[in-house]
N, C-alpha and C positions, 0 to 999 in steps of 0.2 A: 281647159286648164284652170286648177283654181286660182283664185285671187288672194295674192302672195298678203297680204294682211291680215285675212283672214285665216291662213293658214301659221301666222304668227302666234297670233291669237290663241290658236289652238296647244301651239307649243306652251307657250306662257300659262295656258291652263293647265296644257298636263306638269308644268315645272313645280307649278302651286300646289296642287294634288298632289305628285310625290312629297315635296317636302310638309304638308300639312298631316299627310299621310303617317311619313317616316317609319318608327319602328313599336311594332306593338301600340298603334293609335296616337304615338308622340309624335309630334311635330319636329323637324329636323332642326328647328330655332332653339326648342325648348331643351334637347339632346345637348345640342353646343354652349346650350349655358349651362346645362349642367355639368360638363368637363372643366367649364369653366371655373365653376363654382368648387368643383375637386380640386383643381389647378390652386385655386386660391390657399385652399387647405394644404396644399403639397409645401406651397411656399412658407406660411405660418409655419408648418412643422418645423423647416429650416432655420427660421427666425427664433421660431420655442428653443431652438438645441441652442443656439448660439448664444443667446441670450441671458433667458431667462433658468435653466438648468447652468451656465456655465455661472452666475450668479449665486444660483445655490449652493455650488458646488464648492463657492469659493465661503460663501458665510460659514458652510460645514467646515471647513479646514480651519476653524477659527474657534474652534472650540474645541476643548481638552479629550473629548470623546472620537472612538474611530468608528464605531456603531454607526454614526450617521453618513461619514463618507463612503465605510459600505453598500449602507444600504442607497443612497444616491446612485452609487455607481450601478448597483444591480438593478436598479426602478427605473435606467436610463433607456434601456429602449421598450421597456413598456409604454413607457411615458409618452418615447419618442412615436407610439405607434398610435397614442389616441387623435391626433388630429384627422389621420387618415380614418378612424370610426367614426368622427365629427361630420368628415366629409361626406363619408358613405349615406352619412342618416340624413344631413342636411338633402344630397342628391336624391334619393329615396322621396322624402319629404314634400321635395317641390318638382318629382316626376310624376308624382301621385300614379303611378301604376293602377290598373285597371285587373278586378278579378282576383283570380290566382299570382299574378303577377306582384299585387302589392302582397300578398301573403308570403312570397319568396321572398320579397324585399324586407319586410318585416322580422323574418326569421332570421334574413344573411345579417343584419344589422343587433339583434341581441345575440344572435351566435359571436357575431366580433366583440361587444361587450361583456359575453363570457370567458372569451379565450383571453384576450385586455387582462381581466381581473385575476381568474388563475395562474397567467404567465407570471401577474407580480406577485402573487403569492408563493409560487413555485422560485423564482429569484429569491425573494426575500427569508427563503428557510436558510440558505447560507449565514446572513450577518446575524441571524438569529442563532447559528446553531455557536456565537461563543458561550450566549447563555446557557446553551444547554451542556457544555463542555467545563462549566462548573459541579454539573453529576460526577466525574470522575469520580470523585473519592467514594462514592455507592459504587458506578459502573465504570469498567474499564475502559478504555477510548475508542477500542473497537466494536462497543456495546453503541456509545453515542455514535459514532459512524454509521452504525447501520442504524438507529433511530431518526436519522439526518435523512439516510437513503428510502428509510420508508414512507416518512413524512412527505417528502417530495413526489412518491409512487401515488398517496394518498391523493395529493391536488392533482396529479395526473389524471385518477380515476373518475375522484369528482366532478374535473374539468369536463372529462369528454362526454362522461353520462348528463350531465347540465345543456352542454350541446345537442346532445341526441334527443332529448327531450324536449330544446326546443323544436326541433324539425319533426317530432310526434313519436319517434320509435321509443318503444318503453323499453327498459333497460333491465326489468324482470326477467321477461323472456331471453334477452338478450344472455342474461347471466346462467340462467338454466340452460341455456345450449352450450355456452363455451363451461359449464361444470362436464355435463355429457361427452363432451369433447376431450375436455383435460382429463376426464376416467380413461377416456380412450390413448391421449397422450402420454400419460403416466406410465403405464405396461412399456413402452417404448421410451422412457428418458425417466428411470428408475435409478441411474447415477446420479443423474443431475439434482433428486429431490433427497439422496443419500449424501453427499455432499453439501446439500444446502442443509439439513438436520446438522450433518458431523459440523457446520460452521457454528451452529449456533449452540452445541455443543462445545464447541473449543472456546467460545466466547464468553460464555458462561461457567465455564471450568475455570478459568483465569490462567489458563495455559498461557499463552503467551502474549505482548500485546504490539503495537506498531513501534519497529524502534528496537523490541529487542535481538537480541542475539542466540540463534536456536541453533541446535543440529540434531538431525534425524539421520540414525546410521544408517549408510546405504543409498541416501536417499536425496539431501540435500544440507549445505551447513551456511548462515549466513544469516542477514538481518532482516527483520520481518519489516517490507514496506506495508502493504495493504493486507486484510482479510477480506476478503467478497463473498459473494454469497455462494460458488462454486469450488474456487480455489484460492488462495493466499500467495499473493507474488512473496516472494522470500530471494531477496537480493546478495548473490556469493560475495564472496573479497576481493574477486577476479572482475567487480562490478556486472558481471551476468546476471539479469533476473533468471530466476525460475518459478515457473505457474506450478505449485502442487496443490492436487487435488484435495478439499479437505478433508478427506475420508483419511486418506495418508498420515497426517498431522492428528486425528483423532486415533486411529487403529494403532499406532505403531508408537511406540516410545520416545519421547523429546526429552533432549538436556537444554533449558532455558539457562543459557549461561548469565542472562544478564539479571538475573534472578539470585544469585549468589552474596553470601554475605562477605566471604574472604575468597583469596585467592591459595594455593593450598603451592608448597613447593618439598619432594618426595624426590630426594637425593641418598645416592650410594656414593660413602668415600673410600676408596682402596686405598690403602697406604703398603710399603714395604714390610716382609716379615720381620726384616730387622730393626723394626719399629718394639723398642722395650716397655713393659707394663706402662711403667711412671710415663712415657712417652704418652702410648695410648688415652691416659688418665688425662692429663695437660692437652693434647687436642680436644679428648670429649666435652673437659671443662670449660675448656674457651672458644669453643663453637655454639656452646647452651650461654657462655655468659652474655659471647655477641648479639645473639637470638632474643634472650629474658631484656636485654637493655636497652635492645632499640625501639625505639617506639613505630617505627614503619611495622613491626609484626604486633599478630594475637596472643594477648599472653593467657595461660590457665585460666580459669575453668572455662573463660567463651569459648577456644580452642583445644583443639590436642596438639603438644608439645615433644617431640621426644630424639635425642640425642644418643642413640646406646650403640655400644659393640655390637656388631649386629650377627657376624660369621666367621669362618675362616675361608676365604675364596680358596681358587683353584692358586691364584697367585698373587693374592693381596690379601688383607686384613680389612675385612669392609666395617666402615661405620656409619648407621640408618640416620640420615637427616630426616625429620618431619615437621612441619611448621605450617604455618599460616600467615598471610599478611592481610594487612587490614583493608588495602585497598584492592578492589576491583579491574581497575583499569590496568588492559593487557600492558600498556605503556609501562605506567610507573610500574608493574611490578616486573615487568624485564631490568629497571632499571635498578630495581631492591635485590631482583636473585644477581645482577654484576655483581655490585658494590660486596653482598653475600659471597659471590666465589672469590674477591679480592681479597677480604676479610680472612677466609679458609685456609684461601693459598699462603698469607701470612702466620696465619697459628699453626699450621704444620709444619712449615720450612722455621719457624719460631721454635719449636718444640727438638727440632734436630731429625727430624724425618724428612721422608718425602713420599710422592705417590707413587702407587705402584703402575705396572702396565705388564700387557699379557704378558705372559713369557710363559718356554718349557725347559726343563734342564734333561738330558740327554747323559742315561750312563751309562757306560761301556766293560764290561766283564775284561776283555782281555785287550789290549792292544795287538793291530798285525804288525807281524816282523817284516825285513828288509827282503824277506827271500819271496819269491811268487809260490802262489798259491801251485797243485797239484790240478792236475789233469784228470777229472774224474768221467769215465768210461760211461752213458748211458747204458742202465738196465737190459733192453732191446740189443743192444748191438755186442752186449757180450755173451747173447744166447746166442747169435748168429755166429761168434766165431767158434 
């Protein structure tokens, strides 16, 4: 039997050796400090948030500009993610990795400080992009939306090709196979690259922009929320979006209503036959006076104006309103053509007319008498007798 001390002994050794051992030549002491040491870093990060960003955050509200509490709020979890690359590199650092080992650790730790930097670059194209939405008056807003979208694609690309490159893959070859590829994709998503052309066509046409009010016969009628790079939501009155394709919006015909300089109102007034010249005269004139003198419509030559006898209906005497008003908005000008048919309805019941409505007049050659009619024999039945 051995001697139980000896045999402690032995454990005690093999306990030292494993944890001397540990993992990849590290000591299992050295392992637990350095969670430790990440640990530390974990906590810091919570201390940074609470702290010192909610500090900043509060100096930037204190100044007349909104640029900086944008951009704070967007650099916030970039910010909030550098302790933990602190940590990484510190652990890295004082684990001193062995071989290939530290070469892993090296990469994972500037791959973190590349993702780190283009994240906040990629964040920060938003509070930047008010400057650039002073372009407007060159491009349209759907021009700088899609400048905003590419931009951001831009640090996308950059970002992950700067990673790959740290980890050695070159990013040449890379590109030459996904072109060979996207030849190959293309034969098979030829809508998708038809639609992204007709977008940047529509864009550049100045067809229409976010905001207005469009309608495509057949097709869709309503207010343009977004343009994308496939399709253009265009949101009805019934508040339903609808996704169309922009081939659609390019191929086919659009009425941009909110493109309009006036609002256009193309009425027929019937009045009674028994409506006399001098009558006629006295409407036409004081339906062109109320028109020419109010200042809610377009008066000549910006517009066409015109007031005339226009027919002789089937059962009225029609006369051609045409006009314009100055404003746009469906609103007020619902509320010019009221005031407009109130106005009418007083010049004609004014003038000693009235309007007319369908009617037929029915004449009769003979009146029937009291007596009934005759008993007339069908054709047929008086061959048979």
């Amino acid at each position: 039997m051995n001697d139980p001390i000896k045999t402690l002994e032995n454990f005690w050794h093999l306990t030292v050796d494993v944890w001397q051992t540990g993992v990849l030549g590290i000591d299992i002491g050295r392992l637990i400090t350095a969670v430790a040491i990440f640990t530390v870093f974990l906590v810091f990060r919570r201390l940074f948030t609470r702290f010192v960003l909610s500090a900043t955050k509060r100096v930037a509200r204190k100044t007349g500009s909104t640029f900086d509490d944008q951009a704070i709020e967007a650099l916030e979890n970039p910010i909030r993610f550098i302790p933990l690359v602190l940590g990484a590199f510190f652990v890295v650092e004082y684990l001193d990795f062995p071989g290939t080992f530290a070469i892993i650790g090296e990469h994972l730790v500037r791959s973190l400080i590349a993702f780190v930097i283009f994240w906040a670059l990629f964040k920060l194209v938003d509070p930047f992009s008010q400057f650039l939405k002073r372009l407007e008056k060159m491009f349209t807003l759907a021009m700088v939306e899609w400048l905003v979208k590419a931009i951001k694609a831009a640090f996308i690309f950059i970002g992950a090709a700067t990673i790959l490159q740290i980890w050695g893959i070159q990013v040449g070859p890379v590109i030459a196979g996904l072109g060979l590829f996207g030849v190959a994709v293309a034969l098979g998503a030829q809508d998708l690259f038809k639609n992204l052309i007709a977008g940047i066509l529509i864009i550049a046409e100045k067809r229409f922009n976010t905001g207005d009010w469009i309608r495509v016969e057949g097709t869709v009628e309503g207010t343009v929320e977004s343009i994308g790079f496939r399709s253009t939501v265009v949101r009805r009155f019934d508040k339903a979006p609808v996704f169309v394709p922009n081939t659609k919006l390019s191929d086919s015909a659009v009425v941009n209503f909110s493109s309009m300089t006036h609002r256009r109102i193309y009425w027929t007034i019937g009045v009674e036959y028994r409506t006399t010249v001098d009558q006629l005269r006295a409407i036409r004139d004081g339906i062109e006076a109320y028109v020419m003198e109010n200042d809610a419509f377009s008066q000549p030559p910006e517009s066409l104006l015109f007031v005339r006898i226009d027919k002789f209906s089937d059962s009225s005497i029609n006369i051609m309103l045409y006009c314009f008003t100055k404003t746009t908005n469906w609103g007020e000008w619902l509320e010019i053509k009221e005031r407009l048919a109130y106005a009418i309805k007083d010049i004609v019941e004014g003038a000693g007319s009235a309007f007319a409505f369908p009617s037929q007049s029915l004449y009769i050659e003979t009146a029937p008498g009291d007596s009934p009619e005759p008993f007339v024999l069908p054709e047929r039945q008086k061959q048979e007798q």
